[in-house]
C-alpha positions as CSV (number, residue, x, y, z in Angstrom):
1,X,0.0,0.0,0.0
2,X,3.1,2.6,0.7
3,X,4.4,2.2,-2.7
4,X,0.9,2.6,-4.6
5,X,0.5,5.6,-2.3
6,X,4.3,6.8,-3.4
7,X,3.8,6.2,-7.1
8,X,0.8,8.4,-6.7
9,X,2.3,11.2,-4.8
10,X,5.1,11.2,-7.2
11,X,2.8,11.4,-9.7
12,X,0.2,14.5,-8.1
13,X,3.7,16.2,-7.4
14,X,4.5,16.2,-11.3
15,X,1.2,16.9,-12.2
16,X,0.4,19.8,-10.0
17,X,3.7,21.3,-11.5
18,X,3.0,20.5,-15.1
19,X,-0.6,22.2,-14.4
20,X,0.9,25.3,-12.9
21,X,3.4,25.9,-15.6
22,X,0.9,25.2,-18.2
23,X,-2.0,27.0,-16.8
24,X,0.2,29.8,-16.0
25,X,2.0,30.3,-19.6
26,X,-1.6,29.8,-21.1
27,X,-2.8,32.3,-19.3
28,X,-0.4,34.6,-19.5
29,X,-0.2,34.2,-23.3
30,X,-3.7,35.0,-23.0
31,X,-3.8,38.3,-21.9
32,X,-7.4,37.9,-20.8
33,X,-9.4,37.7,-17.8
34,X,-11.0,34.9,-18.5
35,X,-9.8,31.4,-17.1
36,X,-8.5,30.4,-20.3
37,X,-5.3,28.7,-18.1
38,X,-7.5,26.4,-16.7
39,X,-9.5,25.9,-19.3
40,X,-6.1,24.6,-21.3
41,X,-5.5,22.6,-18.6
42,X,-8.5,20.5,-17.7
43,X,-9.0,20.0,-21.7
44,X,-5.7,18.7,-21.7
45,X,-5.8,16.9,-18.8
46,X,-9.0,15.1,-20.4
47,X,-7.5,14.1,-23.9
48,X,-4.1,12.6,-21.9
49,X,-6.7,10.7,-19.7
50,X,-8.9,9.6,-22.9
51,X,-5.7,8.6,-24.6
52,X,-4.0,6.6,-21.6
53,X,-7.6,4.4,-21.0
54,X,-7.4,3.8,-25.0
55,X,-4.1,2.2,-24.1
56,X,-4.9,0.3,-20.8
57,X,-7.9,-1.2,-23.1
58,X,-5.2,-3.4,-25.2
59,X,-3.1,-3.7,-21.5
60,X,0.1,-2.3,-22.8
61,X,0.7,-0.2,-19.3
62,X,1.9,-2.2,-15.9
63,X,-0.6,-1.6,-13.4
64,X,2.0,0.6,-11.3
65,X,2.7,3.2,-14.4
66,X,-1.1,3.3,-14.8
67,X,-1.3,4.2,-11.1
68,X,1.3,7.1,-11.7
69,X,-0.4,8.4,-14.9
70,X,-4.4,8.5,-14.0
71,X,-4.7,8.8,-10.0
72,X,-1.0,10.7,-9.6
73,X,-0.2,12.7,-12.6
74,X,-3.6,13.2,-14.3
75,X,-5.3,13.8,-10.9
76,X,-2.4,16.6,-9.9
77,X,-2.9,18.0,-13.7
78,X,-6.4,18.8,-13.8
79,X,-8.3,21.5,-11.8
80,X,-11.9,20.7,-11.4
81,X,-12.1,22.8,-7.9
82,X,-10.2,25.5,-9.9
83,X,-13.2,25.3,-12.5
84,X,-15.6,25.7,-9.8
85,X,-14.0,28.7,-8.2
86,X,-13.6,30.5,-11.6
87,X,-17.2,29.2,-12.2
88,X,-18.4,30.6,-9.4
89,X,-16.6,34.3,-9.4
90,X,-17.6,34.5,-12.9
91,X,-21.7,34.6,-12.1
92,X,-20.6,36.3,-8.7
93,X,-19.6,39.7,-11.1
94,X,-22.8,39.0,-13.1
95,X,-20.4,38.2,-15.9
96,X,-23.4,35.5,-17.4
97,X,-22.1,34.9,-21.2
98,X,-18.4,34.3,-19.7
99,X,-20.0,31.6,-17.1
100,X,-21.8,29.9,-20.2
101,X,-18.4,30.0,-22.3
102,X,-16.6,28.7,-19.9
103,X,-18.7,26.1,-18.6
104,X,-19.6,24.8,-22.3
105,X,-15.7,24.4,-23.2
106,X,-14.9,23.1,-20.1
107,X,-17.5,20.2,-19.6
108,X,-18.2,19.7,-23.5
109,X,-14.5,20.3,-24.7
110,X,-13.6,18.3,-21.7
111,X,-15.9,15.2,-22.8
112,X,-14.7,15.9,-26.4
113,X,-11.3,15.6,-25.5
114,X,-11.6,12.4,-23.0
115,X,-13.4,11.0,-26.5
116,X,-10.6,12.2,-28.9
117,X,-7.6,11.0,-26.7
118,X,-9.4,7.8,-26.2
119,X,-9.1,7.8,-30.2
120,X,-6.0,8.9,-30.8
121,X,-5.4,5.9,-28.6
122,X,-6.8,3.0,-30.2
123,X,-5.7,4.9,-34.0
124,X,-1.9,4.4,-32.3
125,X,-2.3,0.5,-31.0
126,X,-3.9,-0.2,-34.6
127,X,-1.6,1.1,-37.0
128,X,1.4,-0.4,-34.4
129,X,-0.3,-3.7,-34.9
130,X,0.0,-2.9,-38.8
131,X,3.5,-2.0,-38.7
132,X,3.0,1.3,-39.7
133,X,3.3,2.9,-36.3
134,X,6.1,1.9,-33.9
135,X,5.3,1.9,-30.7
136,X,7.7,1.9,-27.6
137,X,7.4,-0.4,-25.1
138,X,5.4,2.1,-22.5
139,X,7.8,1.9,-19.2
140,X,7.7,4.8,-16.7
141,X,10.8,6.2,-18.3
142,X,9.5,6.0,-22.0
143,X,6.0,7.8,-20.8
144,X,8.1,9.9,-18.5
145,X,10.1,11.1,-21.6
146,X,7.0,11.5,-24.0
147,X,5.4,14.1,-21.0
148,X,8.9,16.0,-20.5
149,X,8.8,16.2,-24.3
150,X,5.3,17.2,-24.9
151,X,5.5,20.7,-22.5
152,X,8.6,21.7,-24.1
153,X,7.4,21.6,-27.5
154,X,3.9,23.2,-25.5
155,X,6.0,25.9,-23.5
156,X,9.1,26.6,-26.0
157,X,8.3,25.1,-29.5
158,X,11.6,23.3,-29.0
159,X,12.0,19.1,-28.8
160,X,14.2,18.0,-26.2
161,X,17.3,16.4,-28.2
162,X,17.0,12.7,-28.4
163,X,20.9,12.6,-26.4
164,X,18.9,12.8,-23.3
165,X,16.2,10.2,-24.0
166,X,18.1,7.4,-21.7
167,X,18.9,10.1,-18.7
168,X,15.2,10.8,-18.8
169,X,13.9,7.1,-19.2
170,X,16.8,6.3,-16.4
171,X,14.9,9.0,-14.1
172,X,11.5,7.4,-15.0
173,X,12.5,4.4,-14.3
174,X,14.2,4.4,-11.4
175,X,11.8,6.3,-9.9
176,X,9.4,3.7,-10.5
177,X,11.8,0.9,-9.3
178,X,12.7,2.7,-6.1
179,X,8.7,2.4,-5.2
């Protein structure tokens, strides 16, 4: 029971940090009053869910990384309390049109995305099956590094260079170990 509640620490820790980097450069980007930071984040947050239960549907995550990805890094990532909040100060200033914006992208983005991830899911498996996709064997590291990877493209349009693939996977992967 320690390590499952480890590997999901480890997991809200990363997440909660990946949301406020995200959700802060979003919004800041943004220039606008409007929530748009956690918008970003909780329709994020619901694609990388959708995709990751298109994977565990063929069972190519160990039960452990699932853990870290869904109940740790997913459930630090996405804001649903924030929503609320921002739901709530937005029909607190009478600001009617903006609640109805925001609460239409948020819960119908958000099940659009959950949808679309779960998709882009089961497109991947297929066309891996076919040859026509490789797809890495989905250790903590490999995931670890496709994450890491992902925000940097998000956050400075740059890839990180593939020289530090094994120090990442080594980080993911021993982290996992250690628990």
């Amino acid at each position: 029971m320690m390590k499952m509640l480890m590997i999901v620490g480890l997991g809200s820790f990363a997440g909660g940090v990946l949301r406020f980097l995200l959700a802060r450069f979003v919004q800041v980007t943004s220039a606008s009053s409007f929530p748009w930071g956690t918008a970003a984040v909780n329709l994020l947050g619901c694609f990388i869910l959708g995709y990751l239960y298109g994977l565990f549907d063929r069972s190519l995550v160990h039960t452990e990384t699932r853990l870290f990805l869904t109940a740790g890094l997913c459930g630090g990532f996405t804001t649903f309390s924030t929503l609320m909040n921002e739901s709530f100060l937005l029909l607190k200033e009478g600001n009617f049109s903006a609640f109805f914006l925001y609460t239409l992208i948020s819960f119908a983005g958000g099940l659009l995305a959950i949808g679309l991830g779960y998709l882009a899911a089961l497109i991947a498996v297929n066309l891996a099956v076919m040859n026509l996709l490789p797809l890495p064997a989905l250790d903590g590291g490999h995931v670890l590094f496709l994450l890491v990877n992902g925000i940097a493209v998000l956050l400075f349009k740059k890839e990180i260079p593939s020289k530090y693939l094994n120090v990442i996977n080594g980080i993911g992967f021993a982290l996992l170990m250690a628990l």
